[in-house]
C-alpha positions in Angstrom: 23.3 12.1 -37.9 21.6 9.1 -39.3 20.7 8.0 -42.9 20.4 10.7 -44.8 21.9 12.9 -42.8 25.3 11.6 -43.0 25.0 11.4 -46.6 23.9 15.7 -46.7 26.9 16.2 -44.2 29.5 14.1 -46.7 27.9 16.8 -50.0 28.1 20.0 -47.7 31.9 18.8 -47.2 32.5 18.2 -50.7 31.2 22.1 -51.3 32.8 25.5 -50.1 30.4 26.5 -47.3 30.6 29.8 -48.4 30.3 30.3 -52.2 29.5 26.9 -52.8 32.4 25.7 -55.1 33.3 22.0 -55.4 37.0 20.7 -54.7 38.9 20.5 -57.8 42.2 19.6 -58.5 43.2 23.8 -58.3 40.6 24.1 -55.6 41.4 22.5 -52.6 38.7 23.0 -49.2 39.7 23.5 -46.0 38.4 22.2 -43.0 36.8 25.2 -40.5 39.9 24.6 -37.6 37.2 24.8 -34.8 34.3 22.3 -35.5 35.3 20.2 -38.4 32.1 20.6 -40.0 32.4 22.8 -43.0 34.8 23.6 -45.6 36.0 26.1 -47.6 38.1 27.7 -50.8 40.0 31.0 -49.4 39.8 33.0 -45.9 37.5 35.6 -47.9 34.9 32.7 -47.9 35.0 31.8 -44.4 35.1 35.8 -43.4 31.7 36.0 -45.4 30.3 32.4 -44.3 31.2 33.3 -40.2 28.0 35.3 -39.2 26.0 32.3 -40.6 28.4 30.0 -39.2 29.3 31.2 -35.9 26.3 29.7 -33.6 26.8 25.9 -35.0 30.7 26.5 -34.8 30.7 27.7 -31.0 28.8 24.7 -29.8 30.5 21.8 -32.1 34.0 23.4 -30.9 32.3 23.5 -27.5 31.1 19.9 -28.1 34.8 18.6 -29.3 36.2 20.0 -26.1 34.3 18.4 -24.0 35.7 14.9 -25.2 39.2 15.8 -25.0 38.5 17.0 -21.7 36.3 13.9 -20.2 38.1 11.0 -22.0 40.1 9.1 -19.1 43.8 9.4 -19.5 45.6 6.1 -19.6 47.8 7.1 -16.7 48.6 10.3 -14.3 50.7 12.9 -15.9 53.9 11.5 -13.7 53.4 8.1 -15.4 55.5 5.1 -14.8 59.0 4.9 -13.1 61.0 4.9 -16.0 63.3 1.6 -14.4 60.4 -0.8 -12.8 57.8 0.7 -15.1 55.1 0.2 -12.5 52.8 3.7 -12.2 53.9 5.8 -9.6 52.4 7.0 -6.2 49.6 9.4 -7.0 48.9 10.8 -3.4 52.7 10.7 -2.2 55.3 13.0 -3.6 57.7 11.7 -1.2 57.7 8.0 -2.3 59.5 9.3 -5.2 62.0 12.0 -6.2 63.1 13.6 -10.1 67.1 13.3 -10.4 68.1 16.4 -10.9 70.9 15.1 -13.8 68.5 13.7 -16.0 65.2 14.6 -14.5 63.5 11.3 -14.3 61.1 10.8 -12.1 62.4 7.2 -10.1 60.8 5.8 -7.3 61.8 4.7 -3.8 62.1 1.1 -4.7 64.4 1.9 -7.5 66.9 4.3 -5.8 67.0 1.6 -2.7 67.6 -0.9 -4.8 70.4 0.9 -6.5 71.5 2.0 -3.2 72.3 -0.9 -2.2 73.8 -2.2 -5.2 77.6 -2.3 -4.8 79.3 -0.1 -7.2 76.4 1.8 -7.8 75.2 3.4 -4.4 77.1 6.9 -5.9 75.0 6.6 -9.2 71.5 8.4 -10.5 69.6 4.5 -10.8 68.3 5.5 -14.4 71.4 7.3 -16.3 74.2 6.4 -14.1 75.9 9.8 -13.7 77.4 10.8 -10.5 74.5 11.5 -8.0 74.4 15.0 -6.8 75.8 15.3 -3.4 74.4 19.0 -2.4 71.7 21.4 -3.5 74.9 23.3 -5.1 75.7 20.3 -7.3 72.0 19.7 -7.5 71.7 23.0 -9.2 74.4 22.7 -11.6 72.7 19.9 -12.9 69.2 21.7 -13.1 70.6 24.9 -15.0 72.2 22.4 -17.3 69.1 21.1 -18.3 67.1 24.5 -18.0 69.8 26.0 -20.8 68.4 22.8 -23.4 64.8 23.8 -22.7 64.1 20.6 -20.1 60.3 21.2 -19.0 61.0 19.2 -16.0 63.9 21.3 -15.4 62.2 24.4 -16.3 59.4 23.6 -13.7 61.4 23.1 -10.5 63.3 26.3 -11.2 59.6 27.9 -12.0 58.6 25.9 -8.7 61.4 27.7 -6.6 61.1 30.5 -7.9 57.4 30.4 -6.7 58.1 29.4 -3.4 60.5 31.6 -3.0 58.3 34.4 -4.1 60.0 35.4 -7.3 56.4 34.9 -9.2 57.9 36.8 -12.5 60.5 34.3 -12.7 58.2 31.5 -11.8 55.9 32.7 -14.7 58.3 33.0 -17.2 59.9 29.6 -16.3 56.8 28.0 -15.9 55.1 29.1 -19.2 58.0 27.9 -20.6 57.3 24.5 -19.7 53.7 24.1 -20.2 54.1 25.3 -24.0 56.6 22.2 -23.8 53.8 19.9 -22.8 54.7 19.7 -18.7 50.9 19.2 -17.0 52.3 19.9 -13.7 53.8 23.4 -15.0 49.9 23.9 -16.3 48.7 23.6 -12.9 51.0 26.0 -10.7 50.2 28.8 -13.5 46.4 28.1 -12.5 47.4 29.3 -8.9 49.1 32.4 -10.3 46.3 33.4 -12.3 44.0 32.7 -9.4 46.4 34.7 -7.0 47.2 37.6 -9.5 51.0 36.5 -8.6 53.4 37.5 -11.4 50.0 38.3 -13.8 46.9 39.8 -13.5 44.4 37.9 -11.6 42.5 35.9 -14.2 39.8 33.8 -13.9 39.6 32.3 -17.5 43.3 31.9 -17.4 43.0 30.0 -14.1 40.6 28.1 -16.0 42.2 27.1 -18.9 45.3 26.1 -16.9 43.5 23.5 -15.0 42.2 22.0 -18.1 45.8 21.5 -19.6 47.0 19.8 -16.8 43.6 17.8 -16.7 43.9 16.3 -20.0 47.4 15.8 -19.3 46.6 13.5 -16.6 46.8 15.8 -13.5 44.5 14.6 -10.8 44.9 17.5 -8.7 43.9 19.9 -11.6 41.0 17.6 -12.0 40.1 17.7 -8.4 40.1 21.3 -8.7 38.1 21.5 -11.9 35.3 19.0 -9.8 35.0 21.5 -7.2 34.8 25.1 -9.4 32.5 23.1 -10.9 30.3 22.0 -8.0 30.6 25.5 -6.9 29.0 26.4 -10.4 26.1 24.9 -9.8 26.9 21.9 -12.2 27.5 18.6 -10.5 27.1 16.6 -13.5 30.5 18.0 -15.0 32.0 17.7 -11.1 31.0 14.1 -11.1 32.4 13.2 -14.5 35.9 14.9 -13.1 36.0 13.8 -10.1 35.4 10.2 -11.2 38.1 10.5 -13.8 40.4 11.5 -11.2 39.4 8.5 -8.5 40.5 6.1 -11.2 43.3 7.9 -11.5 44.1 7.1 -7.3 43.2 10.4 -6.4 41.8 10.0 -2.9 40.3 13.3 -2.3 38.1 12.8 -5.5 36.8 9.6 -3.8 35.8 11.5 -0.9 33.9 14.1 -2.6 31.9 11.2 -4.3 31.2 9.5 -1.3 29.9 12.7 -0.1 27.4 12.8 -3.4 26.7 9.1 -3.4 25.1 9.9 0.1 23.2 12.2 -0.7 21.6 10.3 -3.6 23.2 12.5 -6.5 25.3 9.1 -7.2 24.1 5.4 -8.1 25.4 2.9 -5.8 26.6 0.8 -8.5 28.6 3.8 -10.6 30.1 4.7 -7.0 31.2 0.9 -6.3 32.7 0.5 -10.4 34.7 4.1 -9.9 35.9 2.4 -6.2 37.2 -0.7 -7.6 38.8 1.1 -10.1 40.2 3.5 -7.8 41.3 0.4 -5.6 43.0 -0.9 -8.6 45.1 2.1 -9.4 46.3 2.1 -5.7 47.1 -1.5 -6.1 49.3 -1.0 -9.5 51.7 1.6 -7.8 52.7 -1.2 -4.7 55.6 -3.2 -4.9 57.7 -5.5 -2.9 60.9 -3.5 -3.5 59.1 0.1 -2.6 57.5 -1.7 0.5 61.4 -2.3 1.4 62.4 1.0 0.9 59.5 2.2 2.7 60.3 0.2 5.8 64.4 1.1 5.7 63.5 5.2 5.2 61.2 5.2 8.0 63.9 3.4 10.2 66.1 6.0 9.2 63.6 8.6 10.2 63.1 9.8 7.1 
């Protein structure tokens, strides 16, 4: 809106979009929860004001989404090792490991480094409990966090449960943590709905899901909302995902823009920014210390 525009938008929130009624100090308006761009006295109002309403509502909502869903998250939804604080691998799971007493997420670097810290070699590196020694003791420490509503917790038993086969139990567990916040527990429950595992097959469900974890920071979930996307027959939206999740480190999301920069659907110079950028996020997760560790697990064979 410009002008006077913005000054009729400010006098048709000052009014009751419904009966008309100014806000007075007994009258008091409330935003429409949806678009933010009317007001009104009572829910009888709003009932009344809805068929009028409804069209400009759906696509301002629509149009609201949309940011929250494109606007780049400041980091993955794993974040930074909580001891070096440097962000960590996006493409690796295995250059870093949750502890199961206090689920942190720790990286490589940090347990070698504790590891070889005299003293402290028997220690989780963040809280300093006694490491688990077995998948028993392991457990123990899981269900321990599972019984104060851990999301992390909540998701690796969900997780097993879905490897395992168990897809009620993974539902349950893993609904549990997403309505906590936990992105990654968003995107498992997008491969139940899509599999009918546990649930009826559901296709909006599956949907929704994948945008959770997306604006949580999940790469993969992005990935995978570039691609139902592309196979939707709208590549702008697939571009604008796909590029959020490159400069998030995700190298599959570089690929598929490669593939559309070569065909012409992307300029050189937006493929080249979102490849420095993707460079840079690579770049952020390296480390002397994790290079070490790296070097001494793989002559352990591990």
């Amino acid at each position: 809106l410009e002008g006077g525009g913005r000054r009729f938008q400010r006098v048709i929130m000052m009014c009751c979009a419904g009966c008309g009624i100014g806000e007075e100090d007994d009258i008091k308006l409330k935003k429409c929860s949806a678009c933010y761009l009317v007001r009104y006295c009572s829910v009888q109002c709003q009932k009344e004001h809805r068929s009028q309403h409804k069209q400009n509502c759906k696509k301002r909502a629509a149009e609201l989404f949309d940011e929250l869903l494109f606007k780049q998250p400041e980091s993955t939804h794993d974040g930074d090792c909580h001891i070096c604080c440097l962000p960590l691998p996006t493409n690796d799971g295995k250059k870093c490991t949750i502890m199961p007493c206090c689920s942190q997420l720790v990286c490589n670097g940090c347990i070698y480094a504790n590891d070889m810290r005299k003293g402290t070699n028997h220690k989780c590196p963040f809280c300093q409990q006694a490491r688990a020694l077995n998948q028993e003791e392991a457990d123990t420490y899981i269900m321990k966090r599972v019984k104060v509503d851990d999301p992390v917790a909540l998701q690796q038993v969900g997780l097993r449960c879905y490897i395992e086969g168990k897809y009620n139990n993974a539902f349950e567990h893993l609904t549990k943590a997403a309505k906590l916040g936990d992105a990654q527990s968003h995107f498992f429950l997008s491969f139940l709905y899509r599999n009918g595992q546990g649930v009826e097959e559901d296709k909006k469900k599956e949907l929704h899901h994948l945008e959770e974890a997306a604006i949580g920071g999940h790469q993969f979930a992005r990935h995978n909302l570039g691609c139902m996307e592309c196979d939707n027959g709208r590549l702008d939206r697939a571009v604008k995902h796909w590029n959020i999740s490159a400069i998030l480190g995700h190298d599959k999301s570089v690929e598929m823009l490669k593939q559309v920069h070569m065909k012409g659907l992307v300029s050189k110079e937006d493929f080249a920014t979102t490849l420095h950028a993707y460079q840079a996020a690579i770049d952020a997760t390296k480390s002397s210390q994790r290079e070490e560790a790296e070097d001494y697990l793989q002559r352990r064979g591990m």
